[in-house]
N, C-alpha and C positions, 0 to 999 in steps of 0.2 A: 792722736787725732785720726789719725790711718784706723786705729782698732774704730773708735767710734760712727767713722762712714760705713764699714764694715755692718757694723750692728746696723746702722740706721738701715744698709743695703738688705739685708739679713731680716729685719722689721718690715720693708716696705715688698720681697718676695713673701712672705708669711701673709701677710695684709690681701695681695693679689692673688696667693693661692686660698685664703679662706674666702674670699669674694667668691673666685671660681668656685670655691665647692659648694657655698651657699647658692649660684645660679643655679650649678645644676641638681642639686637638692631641691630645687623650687621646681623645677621643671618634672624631674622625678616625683615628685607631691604630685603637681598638676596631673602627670599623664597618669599616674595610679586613680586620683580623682575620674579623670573622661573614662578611662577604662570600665572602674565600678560602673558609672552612670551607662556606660554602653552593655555593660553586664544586665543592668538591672532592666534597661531597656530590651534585652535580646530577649531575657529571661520572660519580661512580660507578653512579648509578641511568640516566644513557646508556648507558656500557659492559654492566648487565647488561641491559639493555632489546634493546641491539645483540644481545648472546649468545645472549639469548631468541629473538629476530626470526630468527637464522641457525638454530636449532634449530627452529624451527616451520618455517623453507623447507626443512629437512634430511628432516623428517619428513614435507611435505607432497608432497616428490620422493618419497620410498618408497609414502607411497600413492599416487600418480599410478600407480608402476609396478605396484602391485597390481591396481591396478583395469585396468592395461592389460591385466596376465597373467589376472585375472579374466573380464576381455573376450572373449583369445582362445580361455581355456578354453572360455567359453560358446557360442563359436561353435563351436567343432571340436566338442564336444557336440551341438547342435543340426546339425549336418551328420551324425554319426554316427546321430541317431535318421530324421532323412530318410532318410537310407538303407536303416536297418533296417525304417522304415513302408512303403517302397517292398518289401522283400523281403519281408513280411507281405503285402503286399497279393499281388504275384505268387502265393504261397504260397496266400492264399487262391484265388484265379483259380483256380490249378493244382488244387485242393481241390474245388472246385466241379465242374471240369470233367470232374475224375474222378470225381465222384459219380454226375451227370449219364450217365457213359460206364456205369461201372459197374449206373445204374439200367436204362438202354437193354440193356446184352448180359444183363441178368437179365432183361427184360422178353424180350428174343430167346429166349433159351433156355428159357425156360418156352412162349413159343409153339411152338417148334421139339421138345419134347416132349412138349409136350402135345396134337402135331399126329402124332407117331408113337406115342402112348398108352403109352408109359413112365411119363407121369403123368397121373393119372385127371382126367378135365374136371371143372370146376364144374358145378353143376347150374343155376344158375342164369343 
């Protein structure tokens, strides 16, 4: 009878150690489970993060090339106004110097008849 408690004893630790290891078999399932799901989860917010990142380089090549075509517009502008400031300025030169001319043969020709009394002298 002593051997048979024994056994029975012997039965019912075996019984509570397959229990235990069946718990934590379960629990080891489960977190291998969350784990995957947190994997697949991480994995898809890298994929969109990756997509994003290519999409921001895609765009930040378009604006580079903006700002480049911006660039040369600016320059070929500013070459165009140089030039036009320089042809203003000639223009005024030229302006000037025909005024200048212009005032000299009217000051001639007033002396030059008013010297053969075509046109009556000042009196003063």
């Amino acid at each position: 009878q002593k051997m048979i408690f024994r056994l029975m004893n012997e039965q019912k630790e075996e019984d509570e150690h397959k229990d235990w290891c069946d718990q934590a078999l379960s629990k080891t399932d489960k977190s291998i489970e969350d784990k995957k799901d947190k994997i697949e989860e991480l994995t898809a917010k890298i994929d969109d993060a990756g997509a994003q990142a290519e999409s921001l380089l895609i765009n930040m090549n378009e604006a580079d090339n903006m700002v480049s075509k911006i660039t040369a517009h600016m320059k070929e502008a500013t070459e165009i106004r140089e030039i036009g400031k320089k042809e203003n300025a000639e223009a005024i030169k030229d302006a000037e110097d025909a005024q200048t001319a212009l005032a000299n043969a009217i000051a001639v020709l007033k002396d030059h008849y008013k010297e053969s009394g075509e046109v009556p002298k000042e009196s003063w």
